[in-house]
C-alpha positions in Angstrom: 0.0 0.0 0.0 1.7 3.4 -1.2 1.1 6.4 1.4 1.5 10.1 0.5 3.4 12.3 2.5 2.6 15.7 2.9 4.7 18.6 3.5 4.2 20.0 7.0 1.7 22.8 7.4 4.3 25.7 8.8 3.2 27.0 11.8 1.1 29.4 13.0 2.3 32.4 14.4 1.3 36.2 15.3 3.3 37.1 12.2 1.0 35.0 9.8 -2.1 35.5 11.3 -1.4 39.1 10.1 -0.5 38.4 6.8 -3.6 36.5 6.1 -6.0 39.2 7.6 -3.5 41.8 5.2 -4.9 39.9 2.3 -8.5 39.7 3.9 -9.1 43.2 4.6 -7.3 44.6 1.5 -9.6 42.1 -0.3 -12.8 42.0 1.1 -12.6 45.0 3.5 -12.9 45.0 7.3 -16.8 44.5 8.1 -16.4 42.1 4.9 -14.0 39.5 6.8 -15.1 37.5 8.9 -12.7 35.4 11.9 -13.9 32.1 10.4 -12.1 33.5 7.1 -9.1 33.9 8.3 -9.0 31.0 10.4 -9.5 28.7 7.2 -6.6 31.0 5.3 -4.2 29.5 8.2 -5.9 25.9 7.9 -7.1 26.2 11.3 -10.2 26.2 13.8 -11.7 29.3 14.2 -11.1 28.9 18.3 -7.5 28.7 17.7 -6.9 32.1 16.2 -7.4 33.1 19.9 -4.2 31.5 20.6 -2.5 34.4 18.0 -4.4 37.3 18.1 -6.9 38.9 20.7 -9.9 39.7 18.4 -10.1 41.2 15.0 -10.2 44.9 15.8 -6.4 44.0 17.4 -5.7 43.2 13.6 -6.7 46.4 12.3 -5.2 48.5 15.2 -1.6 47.3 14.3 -1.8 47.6 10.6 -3.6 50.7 10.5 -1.7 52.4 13.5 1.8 50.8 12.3 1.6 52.1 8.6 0.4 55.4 9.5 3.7 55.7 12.2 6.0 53.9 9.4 4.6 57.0 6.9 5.7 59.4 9.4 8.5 57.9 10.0 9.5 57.5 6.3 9.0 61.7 6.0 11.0 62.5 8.4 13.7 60.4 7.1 13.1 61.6 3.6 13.7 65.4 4.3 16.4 65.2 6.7 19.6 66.5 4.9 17.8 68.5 2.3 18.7 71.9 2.5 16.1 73.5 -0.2 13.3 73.1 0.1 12.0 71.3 -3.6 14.4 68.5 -3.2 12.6 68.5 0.2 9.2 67.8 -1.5 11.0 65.6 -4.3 11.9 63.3 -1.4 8.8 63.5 0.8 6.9 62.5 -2.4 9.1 59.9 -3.1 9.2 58.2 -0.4 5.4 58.2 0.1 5.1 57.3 -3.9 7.4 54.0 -2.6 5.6 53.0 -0.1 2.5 52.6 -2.0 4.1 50.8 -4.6 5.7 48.3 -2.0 3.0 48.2 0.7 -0.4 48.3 -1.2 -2.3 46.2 0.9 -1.6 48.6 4.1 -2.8 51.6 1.9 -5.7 50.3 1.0 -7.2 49.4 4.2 -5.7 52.6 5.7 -7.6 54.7 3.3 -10.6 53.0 3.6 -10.9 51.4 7.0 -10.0 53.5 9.3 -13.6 54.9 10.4 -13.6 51.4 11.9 -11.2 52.0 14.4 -11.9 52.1 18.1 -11.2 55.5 19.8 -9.2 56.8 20.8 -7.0 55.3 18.3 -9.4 56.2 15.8 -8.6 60.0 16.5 -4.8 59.2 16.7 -4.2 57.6 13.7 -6.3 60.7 11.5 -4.3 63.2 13.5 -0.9 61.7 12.7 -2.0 61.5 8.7 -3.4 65.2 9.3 0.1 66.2 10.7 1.7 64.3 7.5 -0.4 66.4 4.9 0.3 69.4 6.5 3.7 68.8 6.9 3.3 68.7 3.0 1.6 71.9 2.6 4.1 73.8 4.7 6.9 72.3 2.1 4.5 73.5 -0.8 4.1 77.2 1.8 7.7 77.6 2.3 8.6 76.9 -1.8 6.0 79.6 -2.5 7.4 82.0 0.0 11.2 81.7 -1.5 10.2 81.9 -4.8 10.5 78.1 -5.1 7.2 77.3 -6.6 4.3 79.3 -8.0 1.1 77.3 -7.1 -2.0 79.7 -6.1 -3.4 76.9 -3.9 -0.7 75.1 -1.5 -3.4 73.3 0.1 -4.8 71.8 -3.0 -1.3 71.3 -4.0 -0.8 68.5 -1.0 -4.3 66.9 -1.2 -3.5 66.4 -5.0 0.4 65.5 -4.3 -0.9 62.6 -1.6 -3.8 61.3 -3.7 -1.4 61.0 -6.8 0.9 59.0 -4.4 -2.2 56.5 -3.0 -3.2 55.8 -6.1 -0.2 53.8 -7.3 -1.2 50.9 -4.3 -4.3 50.4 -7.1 -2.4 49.7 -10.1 0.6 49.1 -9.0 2.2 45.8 -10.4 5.9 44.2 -9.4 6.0 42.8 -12.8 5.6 45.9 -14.7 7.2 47.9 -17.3 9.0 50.1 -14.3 9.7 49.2 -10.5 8.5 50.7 -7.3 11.6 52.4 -7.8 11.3 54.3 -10.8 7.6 54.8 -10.5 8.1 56.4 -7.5 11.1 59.0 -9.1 8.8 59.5 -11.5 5.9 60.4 -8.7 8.4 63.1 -7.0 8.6 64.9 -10.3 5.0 64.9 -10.7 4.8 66.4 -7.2 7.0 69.2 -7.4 5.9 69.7 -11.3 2.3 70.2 -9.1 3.8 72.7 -7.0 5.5 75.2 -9.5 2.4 75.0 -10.9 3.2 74.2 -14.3 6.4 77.3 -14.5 9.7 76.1 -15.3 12.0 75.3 -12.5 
């Protein structure tokens, strides 16, 4: 009689448990995954998630409020050793162009799911992403001040610099013409192209 062997199922950990409910949420949405879901991703009982994890909001707590500190972080990296300020804004915008391309599965249940936080961290997490736009617009502010850039609307400017940025986590592909890389030098330029408001540099 011939028996099959089977490759041992690897185990479960903390680390996967968040990897499946990444692909859930990004999927399917928040309210549209349900435990039992990502129990069966793992190839376990539903109970046994409990082992892992303390409930589902946990899972969107540390994605959400990890992302939106790595963002942060990632600015305040970017802009450190920039004296002027457009290669200030070339970097800031770069760096948040990246991180879309490379982590699009944490931007897109950011942007959409985080009116499903719990408070406070609700209110945290849309202050820290409030304190990265404007941290934006004062680049865009300070460019129009020195003569820099020329945009009418420094406000606008950030909104549309972000947006441009958070759309590459929806199309987006590894296996594309150009990597993360170069899409997101290409991003920067778009950014402070935004900012001079069309006038030549």
């Amino acid at each position: 009689m011939t028996t099959h062997s089977h490759p041992p199922r690897a185990a479960v950990s903390p680390d996967l448990v968040r990897e499946a409910a990444l692909d859930l949420f990004a999927r399917q949405g928040y309210h549209g995954t349900a435990m039992s879901e990502i129990a069966a991703a793992l190839g376990i009982r539903t109970p046994s998630l409990y082992n892992h994890m303390q409930s589902k909001q946990q899972l969107l707590a540390e994605i959400i409020d990890g992302t939106t500190r790595a963002v942060w972080a990632d600015y305040e990296a970017a802009i450190t050793g920039h004296a002027d300020v457009t290669s200030r804004l070339h970097a800031a915008a770069e760096v948040y162009a990246l991180r879309h391309a490379t982590h699009p599965r944490e931007a897109v249940i950011v942007n959409r799911d985080v009116s499903s936080l719990a408070e406070p961290l609700r209110t945290e997490v849309r202050t820290l992403r409030r304190r990265h736009e404007r941290a934006i617009r004062r680049l865009i502010q300070e460019g129009c001040t020195d003569g820099s850039f020329s945009v009418t609307e420094p406000a606008l400017a950030s909104f549309g610099i972000l947006e441009l940025c958070v759309s590459i986590a929806h199309w987006f592909r590894p296996d594309g013409r150009l990597s993360a890389e170069q899409v997101a030098a290409h991003y920067a330029e778009f950014a402070v192209r935004i900012a001079c408001d069309g006038h030549e540099r």
